[in-house]
Every structure is written in C-alpha cells, then in structure tokens.
C-alpha positions in Angstrom: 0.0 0.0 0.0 1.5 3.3 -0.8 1.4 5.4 2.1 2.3 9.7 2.3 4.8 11.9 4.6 5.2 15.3 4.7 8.3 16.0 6.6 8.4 19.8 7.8 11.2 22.0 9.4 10.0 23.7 12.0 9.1 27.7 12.3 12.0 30.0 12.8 13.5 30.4 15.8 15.3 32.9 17.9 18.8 31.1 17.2 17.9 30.9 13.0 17.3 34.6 13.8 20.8 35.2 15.6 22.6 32.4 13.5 23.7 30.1 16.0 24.1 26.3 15.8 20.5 24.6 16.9 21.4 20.6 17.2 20.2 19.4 20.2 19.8 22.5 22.1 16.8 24.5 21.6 15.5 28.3 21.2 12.1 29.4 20.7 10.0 30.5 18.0 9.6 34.0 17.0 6.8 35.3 16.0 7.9 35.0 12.4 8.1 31.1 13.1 4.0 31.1 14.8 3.0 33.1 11.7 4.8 30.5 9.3 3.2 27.4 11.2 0.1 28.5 11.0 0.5 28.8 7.2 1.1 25.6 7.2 -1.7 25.0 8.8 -4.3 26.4 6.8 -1.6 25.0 3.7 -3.0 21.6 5.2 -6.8 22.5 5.4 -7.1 24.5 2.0 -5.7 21.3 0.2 -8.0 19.0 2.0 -5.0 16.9 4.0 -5.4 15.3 6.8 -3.3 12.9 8.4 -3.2 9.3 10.4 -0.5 9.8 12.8 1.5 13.1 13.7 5.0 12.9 15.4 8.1 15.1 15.9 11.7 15.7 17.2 11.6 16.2 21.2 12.9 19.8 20.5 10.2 21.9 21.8 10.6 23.8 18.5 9.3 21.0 16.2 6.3 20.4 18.9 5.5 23.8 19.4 5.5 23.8 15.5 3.7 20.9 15.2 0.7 22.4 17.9 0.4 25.1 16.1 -0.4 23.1 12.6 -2.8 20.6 13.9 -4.4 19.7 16.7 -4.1 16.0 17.2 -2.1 14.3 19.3 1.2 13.5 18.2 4.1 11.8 19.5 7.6 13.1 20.3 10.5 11.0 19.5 14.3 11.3 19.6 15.2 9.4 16.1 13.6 12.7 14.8 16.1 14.8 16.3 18.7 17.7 14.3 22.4 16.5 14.6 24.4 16.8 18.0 27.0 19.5 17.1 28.4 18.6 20.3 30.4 21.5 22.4 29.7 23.7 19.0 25.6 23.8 20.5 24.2 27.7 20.9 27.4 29.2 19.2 27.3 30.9 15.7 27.1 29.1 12.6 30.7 30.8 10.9 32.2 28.0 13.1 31.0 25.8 11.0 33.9 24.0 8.6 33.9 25.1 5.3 33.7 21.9 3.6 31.3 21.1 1.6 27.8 21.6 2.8 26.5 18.6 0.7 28.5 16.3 3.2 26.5 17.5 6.0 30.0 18.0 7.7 31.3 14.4 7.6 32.7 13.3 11.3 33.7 16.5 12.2 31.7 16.8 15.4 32.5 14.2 16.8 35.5 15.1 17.9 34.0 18.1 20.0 31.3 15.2 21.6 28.9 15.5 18.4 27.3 13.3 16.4 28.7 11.2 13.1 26.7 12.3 9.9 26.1 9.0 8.6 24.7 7.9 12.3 22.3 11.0 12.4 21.4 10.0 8.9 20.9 6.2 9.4 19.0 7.3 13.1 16.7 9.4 10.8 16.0 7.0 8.2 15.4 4.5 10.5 13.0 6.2 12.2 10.8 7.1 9.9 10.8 4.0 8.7 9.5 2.4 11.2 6.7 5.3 11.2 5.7 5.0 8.0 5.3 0.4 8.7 2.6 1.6 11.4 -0.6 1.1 10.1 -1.5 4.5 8.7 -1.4 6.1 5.1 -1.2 9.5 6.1 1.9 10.8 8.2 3.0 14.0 9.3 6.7 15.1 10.9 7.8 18.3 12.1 11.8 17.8 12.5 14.7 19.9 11.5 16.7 21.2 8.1 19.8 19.0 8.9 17.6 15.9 9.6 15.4 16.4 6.9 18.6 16.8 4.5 20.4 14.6 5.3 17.2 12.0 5.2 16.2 13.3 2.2 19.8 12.6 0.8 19.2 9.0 0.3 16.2 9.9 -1.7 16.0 12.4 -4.2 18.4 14.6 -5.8 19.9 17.1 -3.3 21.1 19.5 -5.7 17.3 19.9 -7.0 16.4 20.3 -3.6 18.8 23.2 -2.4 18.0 24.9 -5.3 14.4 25.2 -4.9 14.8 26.5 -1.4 14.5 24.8 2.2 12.9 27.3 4.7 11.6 27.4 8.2 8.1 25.2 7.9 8.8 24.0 4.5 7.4 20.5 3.5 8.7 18.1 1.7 6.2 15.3 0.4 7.5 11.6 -0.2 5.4 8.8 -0.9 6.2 5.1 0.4 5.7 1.9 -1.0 8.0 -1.6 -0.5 9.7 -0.2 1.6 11.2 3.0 -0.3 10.3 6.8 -0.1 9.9 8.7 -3.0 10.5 12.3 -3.4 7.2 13.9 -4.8 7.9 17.8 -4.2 8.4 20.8 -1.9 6.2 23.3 -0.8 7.4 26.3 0.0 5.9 29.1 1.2 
C-alpha cells in the first residue's frame, strides 16, 4: 500500500534569527516562526489533508510547531532529532567547517562530543521508517533542516532540492511503498 509523509522544518527560531548552531539544544519560536506554522496549517486545510499519525523531534521547537499546525495528538520521538554538534551547540554558525555543505560535515563533530553524519542520517531514516510500517497512510513530521537533508539525501536529488529553497516550515512530500520513499515535491511558502 503506498502510504504519504510530509516531513516539515519547524518555524523559525530565535537562534535561526541570531545564526547560532540549533542541534540538540533548543530556542524558541519568534513570531515569524507562529505566523509561518500556522500557514502551514491552513496550507493543510485549503488542500483537504489530513493525516493518520503526527509525530516530531523532542525539540520543543518542532512540537510547538507541530501544535500550532494541527491539533491531534502527536508523538515526540528522539530518532527525529537535528544533529548533535556537540560542544559547537548555541554558538554561531561561521564555526561551521567550510567543507562542503552537501557532506552534511562528515565526522567532524564528533570530535567536539557530536554526532557522526552517517549515524544521524541512518537514526533518521530508521526512524521514519519504522513510522511509515505503522498502520497509517497519512503521516505527518515536524523535525529539522539537517535531519530532513540529510534524510532526504538517500532519496532524491539534493542539488534539485537546495536549489528550490528549504525554509523554516517547508514541507517536503515523499510517498512510500515496499519499503522506499519517493520524493514527490516541496512546498514552500
């Protein structure tokens, strides 16, 4: 049975305002990230979609996102979270390397106690998954530009991607069937 996920980045926040690394630490949403939810939201409703299961990271910026999109329960899980940038958490993003973005920075952080890429890219993948073999055919997730990317990665064409834009509360839609996700498109807003 071919089932649907929309995978969405949360609104913006007060560190994607100030440009600071967001992995596992959190900031909250400005009022420029409610307004962008909640265009998500009526996105959802003008279209007619409605959806089986909801879940999201256990940042309180992809639930508070995903509470102001819809109001069914939903359930917060931590395969769903961004990368650990390790000691590099709340500081600004020019410490990033300057490698190649498209690598979603390789092993670097794990020597400052972060998180491998390929892990946080298997730990994604994995997770959703396993969402999408629970007995719905509708699926929403509210997670994070890294963890979507880097996801999305094994799936479609990245350079397509990046080019059409990935903003706060964008949506990706993928479609899944035998156990495979296919990229359908982005909606942007």
């Amino acid at each position: 049975m071919k089932k649907t996920l929309y995978i969405m980045r949360h609104g913006q926040t007060l560190f994607n305002v100030q440009h600071k690394i967001q992995g596992w630490c959190d900031s909250p949403l400005t009022k420029t990230g409610i307004q962008q939810a909640k265009v998500a939201r009526q996105y959802f409703l003008d279209h007619n979609i409605s959806f089986d299961a909801a879940y999201c990271s256990t940042a309180e910026r992809a639930s508070d996102t995903l509470e102001l999109v819809t109001d069914m329960p939903y359930t917060r899980l931590k395969g769903l979270k961004e990368l650990s940038f390790g000691a590099f958490e709340g500081e600004h993003e020019y410490l990033h390397p300057k490698d190649d973005p498209a690598k979603h920075f390789g092993n670097y952080y794990v020597q400052f106690g972060g998180e491998d890429n390929q892990a946080a890219q298997q730990r994604v993948n994995n997770t959703l998954t396993d969402i999408m073999h629970h007995d719905n055919k509708s699926v929403l997730v509210v997670s994070h530009a890294g963890a979507i990317m880097m996801f999305s990665d094994l799936w479609t064409d990245m350079q397509k991607l990046r080019q059409s834009g990935f903003t706060n509360c964008s949506i990706l839609k993928f479609t899944f069937e035998d156990d495979k996700f296919t990229f359908e498109k982005i909606i942007n807003f």
